[in-house]
C-alpha positions in Angstrom: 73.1 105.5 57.4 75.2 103.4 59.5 79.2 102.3 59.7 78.6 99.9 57.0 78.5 103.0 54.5 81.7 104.2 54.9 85.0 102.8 53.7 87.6 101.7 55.6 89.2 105.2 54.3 86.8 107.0 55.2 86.8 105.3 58.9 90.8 105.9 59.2 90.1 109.7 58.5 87.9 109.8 61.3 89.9 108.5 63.8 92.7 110.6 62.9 90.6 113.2 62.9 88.9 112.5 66.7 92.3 111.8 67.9 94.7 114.7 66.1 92.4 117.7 65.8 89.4 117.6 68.4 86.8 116.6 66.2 83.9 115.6 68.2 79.9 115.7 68.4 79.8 119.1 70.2 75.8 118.2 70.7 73.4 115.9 70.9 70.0 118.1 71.4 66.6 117.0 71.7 64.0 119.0 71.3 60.6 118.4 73.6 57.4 120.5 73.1 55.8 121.8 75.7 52.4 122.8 74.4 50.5 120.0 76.1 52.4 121.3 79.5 50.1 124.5 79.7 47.5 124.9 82.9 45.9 127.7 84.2 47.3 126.1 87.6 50.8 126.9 88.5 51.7 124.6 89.7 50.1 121.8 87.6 52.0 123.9 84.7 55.4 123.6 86.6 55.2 119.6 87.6 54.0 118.6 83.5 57.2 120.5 82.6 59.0 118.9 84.6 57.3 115.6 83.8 57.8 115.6 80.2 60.9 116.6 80.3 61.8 113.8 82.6 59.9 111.6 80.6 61.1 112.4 77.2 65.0 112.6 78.0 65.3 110.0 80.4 67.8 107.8 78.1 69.4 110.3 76.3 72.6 111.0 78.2 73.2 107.5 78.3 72.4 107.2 74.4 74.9 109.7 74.0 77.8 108.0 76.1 77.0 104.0 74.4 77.4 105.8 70.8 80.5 107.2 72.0 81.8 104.1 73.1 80.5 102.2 70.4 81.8 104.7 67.7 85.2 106.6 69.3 83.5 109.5 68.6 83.3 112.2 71.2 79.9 113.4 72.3 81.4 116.2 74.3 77.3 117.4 75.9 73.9 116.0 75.7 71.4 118.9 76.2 67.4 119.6 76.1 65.8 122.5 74.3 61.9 123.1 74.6 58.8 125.3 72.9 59.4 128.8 74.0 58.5 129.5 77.9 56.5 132.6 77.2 54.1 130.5 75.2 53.3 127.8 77.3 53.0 129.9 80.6 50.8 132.6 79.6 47.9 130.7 80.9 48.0 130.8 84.1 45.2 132.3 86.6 46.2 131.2 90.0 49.5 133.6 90.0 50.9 136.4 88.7 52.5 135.5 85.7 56.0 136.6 85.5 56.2 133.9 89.0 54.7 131.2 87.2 57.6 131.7 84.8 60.3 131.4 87.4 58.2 128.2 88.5 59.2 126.9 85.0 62.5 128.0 85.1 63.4 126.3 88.4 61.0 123.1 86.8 63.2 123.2 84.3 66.2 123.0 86.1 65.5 120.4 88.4 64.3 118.3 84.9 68.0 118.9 83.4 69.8 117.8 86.7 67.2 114.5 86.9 68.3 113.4 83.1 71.7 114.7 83.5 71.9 117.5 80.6 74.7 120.5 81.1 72.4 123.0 79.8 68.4 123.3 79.4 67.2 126.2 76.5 64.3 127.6 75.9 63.5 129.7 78.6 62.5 132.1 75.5 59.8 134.6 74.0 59.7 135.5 70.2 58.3 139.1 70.0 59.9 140.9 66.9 56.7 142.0 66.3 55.1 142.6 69.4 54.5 141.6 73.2 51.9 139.5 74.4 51.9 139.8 78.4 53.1 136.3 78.8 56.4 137.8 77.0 56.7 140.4 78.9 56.3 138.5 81.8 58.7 136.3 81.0 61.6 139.2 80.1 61.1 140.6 83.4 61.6 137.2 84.9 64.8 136.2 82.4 67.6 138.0 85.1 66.4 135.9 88.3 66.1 132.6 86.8 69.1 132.8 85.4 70.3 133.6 88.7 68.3 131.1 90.4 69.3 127.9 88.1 72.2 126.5 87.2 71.2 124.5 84.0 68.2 127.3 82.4 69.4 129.3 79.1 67.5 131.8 78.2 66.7 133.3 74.3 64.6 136.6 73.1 64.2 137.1 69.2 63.7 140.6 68.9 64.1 141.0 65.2 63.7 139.3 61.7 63.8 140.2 58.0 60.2 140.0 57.7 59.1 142.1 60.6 61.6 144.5 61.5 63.1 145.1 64.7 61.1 145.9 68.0 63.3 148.6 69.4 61.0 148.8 72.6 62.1 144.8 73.1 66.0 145.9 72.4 65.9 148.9 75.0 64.3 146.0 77.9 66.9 143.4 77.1 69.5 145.8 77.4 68.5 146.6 81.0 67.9 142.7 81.3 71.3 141.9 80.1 72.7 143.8 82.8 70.5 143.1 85.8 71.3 139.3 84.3 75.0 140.2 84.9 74.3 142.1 87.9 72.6 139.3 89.7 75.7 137.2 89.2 78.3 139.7 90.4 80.4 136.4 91.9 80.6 134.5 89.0 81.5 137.8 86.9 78.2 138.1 85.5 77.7 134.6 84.3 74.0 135.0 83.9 74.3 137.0 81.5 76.7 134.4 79.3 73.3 132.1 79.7 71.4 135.0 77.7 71.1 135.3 73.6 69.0 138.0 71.8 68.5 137.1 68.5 67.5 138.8 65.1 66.1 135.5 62.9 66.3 133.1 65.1 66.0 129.9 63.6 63.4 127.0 65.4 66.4 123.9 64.9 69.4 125.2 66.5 71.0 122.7 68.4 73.7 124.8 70.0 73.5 126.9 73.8 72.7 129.2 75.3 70.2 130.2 72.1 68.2 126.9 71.2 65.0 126.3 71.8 62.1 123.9 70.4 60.6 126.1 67.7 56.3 125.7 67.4 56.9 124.4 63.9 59.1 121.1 65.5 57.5 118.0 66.0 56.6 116.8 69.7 60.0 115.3 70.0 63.2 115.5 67.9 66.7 114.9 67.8 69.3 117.8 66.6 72.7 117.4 66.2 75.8 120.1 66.6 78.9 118.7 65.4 82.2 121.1 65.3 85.9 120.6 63.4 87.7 123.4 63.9 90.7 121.8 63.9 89.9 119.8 61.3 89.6 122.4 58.9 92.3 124.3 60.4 94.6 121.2 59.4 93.2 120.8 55.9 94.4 124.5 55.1 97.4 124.3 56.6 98.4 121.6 54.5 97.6 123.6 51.5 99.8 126.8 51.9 100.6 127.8 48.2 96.5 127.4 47.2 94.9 130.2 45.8 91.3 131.1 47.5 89.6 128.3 44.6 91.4 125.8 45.8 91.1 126.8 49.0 87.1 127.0 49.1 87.2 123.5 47.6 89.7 121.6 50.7 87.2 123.3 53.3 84.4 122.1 51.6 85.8 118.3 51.3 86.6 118.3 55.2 83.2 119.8 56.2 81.6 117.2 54.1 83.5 114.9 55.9 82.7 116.2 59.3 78.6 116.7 58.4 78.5 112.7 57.4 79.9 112.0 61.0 77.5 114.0 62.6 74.3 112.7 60.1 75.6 108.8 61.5 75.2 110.4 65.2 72.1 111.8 65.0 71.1 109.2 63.1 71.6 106.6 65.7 70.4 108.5 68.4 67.3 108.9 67.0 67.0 104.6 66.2 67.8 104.4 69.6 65.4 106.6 71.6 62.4 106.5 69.0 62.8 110.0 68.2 62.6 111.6 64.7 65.7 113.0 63.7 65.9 116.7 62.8 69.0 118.4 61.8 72.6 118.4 61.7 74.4 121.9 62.3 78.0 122.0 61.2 79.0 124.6 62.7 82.8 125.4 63.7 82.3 125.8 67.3 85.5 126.4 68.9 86.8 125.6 72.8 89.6 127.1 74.8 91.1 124.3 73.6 94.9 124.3 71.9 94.4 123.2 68.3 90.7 123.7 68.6 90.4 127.4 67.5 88.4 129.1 64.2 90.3 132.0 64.6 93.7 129.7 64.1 91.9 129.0 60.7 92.1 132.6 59.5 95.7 132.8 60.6 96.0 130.0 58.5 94.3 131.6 55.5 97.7 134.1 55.8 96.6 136.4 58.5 99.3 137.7 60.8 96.5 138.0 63.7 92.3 138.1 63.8 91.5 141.3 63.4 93.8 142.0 60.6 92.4 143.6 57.6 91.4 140.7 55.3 89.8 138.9 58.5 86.3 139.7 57.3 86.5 138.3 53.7 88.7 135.3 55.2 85.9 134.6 57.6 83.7 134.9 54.4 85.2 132.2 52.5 85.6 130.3 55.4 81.5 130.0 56.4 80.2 129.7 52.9 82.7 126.8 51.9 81.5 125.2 55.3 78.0 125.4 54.7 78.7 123.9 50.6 80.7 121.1 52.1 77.4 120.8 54.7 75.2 120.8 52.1 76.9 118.2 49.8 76.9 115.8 52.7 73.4 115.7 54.2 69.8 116.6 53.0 69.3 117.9 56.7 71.8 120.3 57.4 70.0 123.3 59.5 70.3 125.0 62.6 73.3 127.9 62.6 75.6 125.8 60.1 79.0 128.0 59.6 81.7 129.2 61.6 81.1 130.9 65.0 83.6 133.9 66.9 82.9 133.7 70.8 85.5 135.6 72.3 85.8 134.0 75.4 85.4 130.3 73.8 88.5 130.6 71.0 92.1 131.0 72.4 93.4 132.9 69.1 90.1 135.4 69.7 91.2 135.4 73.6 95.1 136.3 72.4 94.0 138.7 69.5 91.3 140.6 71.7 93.7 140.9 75.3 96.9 142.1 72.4 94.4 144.7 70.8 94.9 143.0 67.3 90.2 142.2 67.4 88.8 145.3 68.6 85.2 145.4 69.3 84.0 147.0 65.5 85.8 144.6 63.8 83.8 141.6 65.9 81.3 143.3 64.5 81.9 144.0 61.1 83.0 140.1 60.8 79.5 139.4 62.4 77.4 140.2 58.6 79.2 136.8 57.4 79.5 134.7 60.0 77.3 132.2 61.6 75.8 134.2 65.0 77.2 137.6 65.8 78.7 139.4 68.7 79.3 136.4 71.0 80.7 135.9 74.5 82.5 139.3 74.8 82.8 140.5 77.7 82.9 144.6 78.5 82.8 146.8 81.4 80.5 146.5 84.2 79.4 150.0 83.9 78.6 149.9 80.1 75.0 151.5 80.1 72.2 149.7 79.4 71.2 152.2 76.7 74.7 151.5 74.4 74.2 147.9 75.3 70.6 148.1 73.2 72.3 150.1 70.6 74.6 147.3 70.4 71.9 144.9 69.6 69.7 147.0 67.4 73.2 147.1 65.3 74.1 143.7 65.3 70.3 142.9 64.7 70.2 145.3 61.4 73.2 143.4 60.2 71.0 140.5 60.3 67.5 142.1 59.0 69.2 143.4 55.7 71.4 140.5 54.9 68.5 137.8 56.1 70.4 135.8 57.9 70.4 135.2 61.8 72.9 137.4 64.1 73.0 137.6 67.8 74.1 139.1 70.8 75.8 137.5 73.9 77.6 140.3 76.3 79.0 140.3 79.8 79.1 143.3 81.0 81.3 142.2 84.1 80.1 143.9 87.3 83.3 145.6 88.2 85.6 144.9 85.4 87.1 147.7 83.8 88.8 147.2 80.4 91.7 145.0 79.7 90.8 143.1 82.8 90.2 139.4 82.5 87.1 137.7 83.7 86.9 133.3 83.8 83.4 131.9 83.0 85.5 127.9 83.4 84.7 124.9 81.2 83.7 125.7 77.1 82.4 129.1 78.2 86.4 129.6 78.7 87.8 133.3 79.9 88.2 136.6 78.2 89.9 140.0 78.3 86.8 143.7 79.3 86.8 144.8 75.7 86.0 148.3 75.1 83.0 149.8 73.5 82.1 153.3 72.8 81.6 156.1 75.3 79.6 157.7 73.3 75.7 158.5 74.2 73.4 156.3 72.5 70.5 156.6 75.4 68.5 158.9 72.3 67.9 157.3 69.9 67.0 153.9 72.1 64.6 156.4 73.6 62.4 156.9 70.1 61.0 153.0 70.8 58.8 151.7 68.1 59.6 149.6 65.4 62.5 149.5 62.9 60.4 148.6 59.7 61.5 145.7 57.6 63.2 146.3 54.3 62.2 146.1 51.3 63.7 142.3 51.2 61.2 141.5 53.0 58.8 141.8 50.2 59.8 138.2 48.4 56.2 136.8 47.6 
């Protein structure tokens, strides 16, 4: 695919659409295995990381910003994801473990600040099933090297469809969460705004702080993330009189629209650095941004506020017809593809949430048909790390029964108390303490064990 396939139409509409409603190339990922990294040496393990990733990315910012140039289309980040850190590090002998990990971490690090990435994933174990001790290591080491980096994102898939959900993993990441947040008390607990726990995690997400490079990717691969909220926030506010038919069918003509944009990125990328390409993920990715907002598209829809009654079946229409237009427009849509909610990230979520129009339930009943789940919502600092697991093993049951991949990004702000405001800066944007239960959950996290899989699983 290249310029030459679109009409001069087609090209108008995308400027307008770059230069009147924010739409830009939220991503451009590449992916890098690490499997050929491991060593029983520490230190050997730590410099090949680095290597690689040095090696493999080298030219990718730049790619990036000459695509940019060349095609005035924003490419707001170019990031790295790799093969899950618990898998490669498990290896070594010369050291305890759970430090070689943190040797990876800060490898890592050092690697995104060398190519010039925002944000490195991957720093990630995969245990809905089980631990091995390399995850476990790993999960004890996730709250210091977020600390102790400024690039690392860390991941833990704790659930799936298939499997069930590892309760013992979802009581641990609740007290990781909040040593995470703990640990970066100055920044109001940004560490833990670098942590997702997933249920379903998918191996091709292109999108921070959850992607990493799944064991079923090639050695190296290019992913894109492309976001139009304001795109589609346009398109249906053109179109106030049209009933929900008509309405499925606009949003599905501007997300085709917005998917063939992001196919010609990732597309050239991968020409250009001699990289397979992998996947494009349309997913409507909002900023802080004015005019750049997916809860704007609901008010659209004829909701007085996000968090009205009718938000969830809005929301509804408004990820499948995204996902439909996706599909129409590429063979290789993957990833997340739909429509995320981050709190902190979305001014109408910011202004709903800090008015009491979103309360926390709501985020999570509009979670079972959205993209993700519960994301970047901050609550108090002295939440319990019992009701934060009961929070996940929710949020992961939502995504168990209805097979589709939810996740969970909190902040429990050390020192916030509800309905004060805490500022994470850039796209991870600012937010009001929401409020969660006070009721005891400690319980039933106590049981441990595993939530069996349901009877969807069974589809052989």
């Amino acid at each position: 695919m290249s310029l030459s396939s679109y009409s001069p139409q087609e090209i108008v509409e995308t400027i307008r659409m770059v230069q009147m409603e924010k739409l830009d190339i939220r991503t451009i990922t590449m992916g890098i295995s690490l499997r050929d990294c491991a060593a029983e040496n520490h230190a050997r393990l730590a410099q090949r990381v680095y290597d690689k990733v040095c090696r493999k990315g080298s030219q990718l910012v730049a790619t990036g910003a000459a695509i940019a140039r060349e095609y005035g289309i924003p490419v707001t980040n170019t990031r790295v994801s790799v093969t899950p850190v618990a898998i490669i590090a498990e290896a070594v002998s010369d050291l305890g473990v759970r430090e070689a990990m943190l040797g990876v971490a800060h490898a890592l690090d050092r690697a995104a600040r060398e190519i010039g990435v925002n944000f490195i994933g991957g720093f990630s174990a995969l245990v809905h099933k089980g631990f091995t001790p390399g995850d476990l290591a790993l999960i004890e080491a996730i709250p210091e090297a977020l600390a102790q980096t400024e690039r690392v994102c860390a991941s833990v898939n704790i659930g799936s469809t298939k499997a069930g959900i590892n309760m013992d993993a979802v009581a641990m990441m609740g007290r990781v969460i909040k040593q995470a947040a703990q640990l970066t008390a100055a920044f109001d607990g940004l560490g833990a705004a670098k942590l997702v726990v997933f249920c379903n995690a998918v191996e091709d997400n292109p999108f921070m702080a959850g992607a990493f490079h799944g064991i079923g990717e090639p050695d190296c691969v290019i992913n894109v993330g492309v976001s139009g909220p304001g795109v589609v926030m346009r398109a249906v506010e053109a179109a106030p009189t049209a009933d929900f038919g008509e309405l499925s069918s606009i949003i599905k003509r501007a997300a085709f629209k917005v998917t063939r944009m992001g196919e010609l990125v990732g597309r050239a990328a991968s020409a250009r650095l001699g990289v397979p390409f992998g996947i494009v993920d349309l997913s409507l990715a909002p900023t802080p941004a004015i005019g750049d907002s997916v809860a704007r598209i609901l008010e659209a829809m004829g909701l007085s506020r996000v968090g009205a009654h009718g938000s969830t079946a809005a929301l509804a229409l408004l990820n499948d017809a995204v996902k439909k237009g996706g599909a129409m427009a590429s063979s290789h849509v993957g990833g997340l593809s739909g429509a995320f909610i981050p709190v902190s990230e979305d001014i109408g979520m910011i202004e709903a949430a800090g008015m009491g129009a979103l309360s926390f339930d709501k985020l999570e009943a509009m979670t079972a048909v959205c993209s993700v789940g519960l994301d970047m919502i901050a609550i108090p600092g002295d939440t319990p790390d019992t009701t934060i697991a009961a929070i996940i093993a929710d949020e992961a049951a939502i995504g168990m029964i209805n097979r589709k991949t939810t996740a969970v990004r909190l902040i429990p702000s050390p020192g916030k108390k509800v309905g004060d405001q805490v500022e994470f800066g850039g796209l991870l944007g600012y937010a009001p303490v929401m409020a969660v239960s006070s009721c005891d959950s400690s319980a039933f996290i106590g049981r441990g064990g595993r939530i069996p899989a349901p009877t969807q699983a069974l589809s052989n």
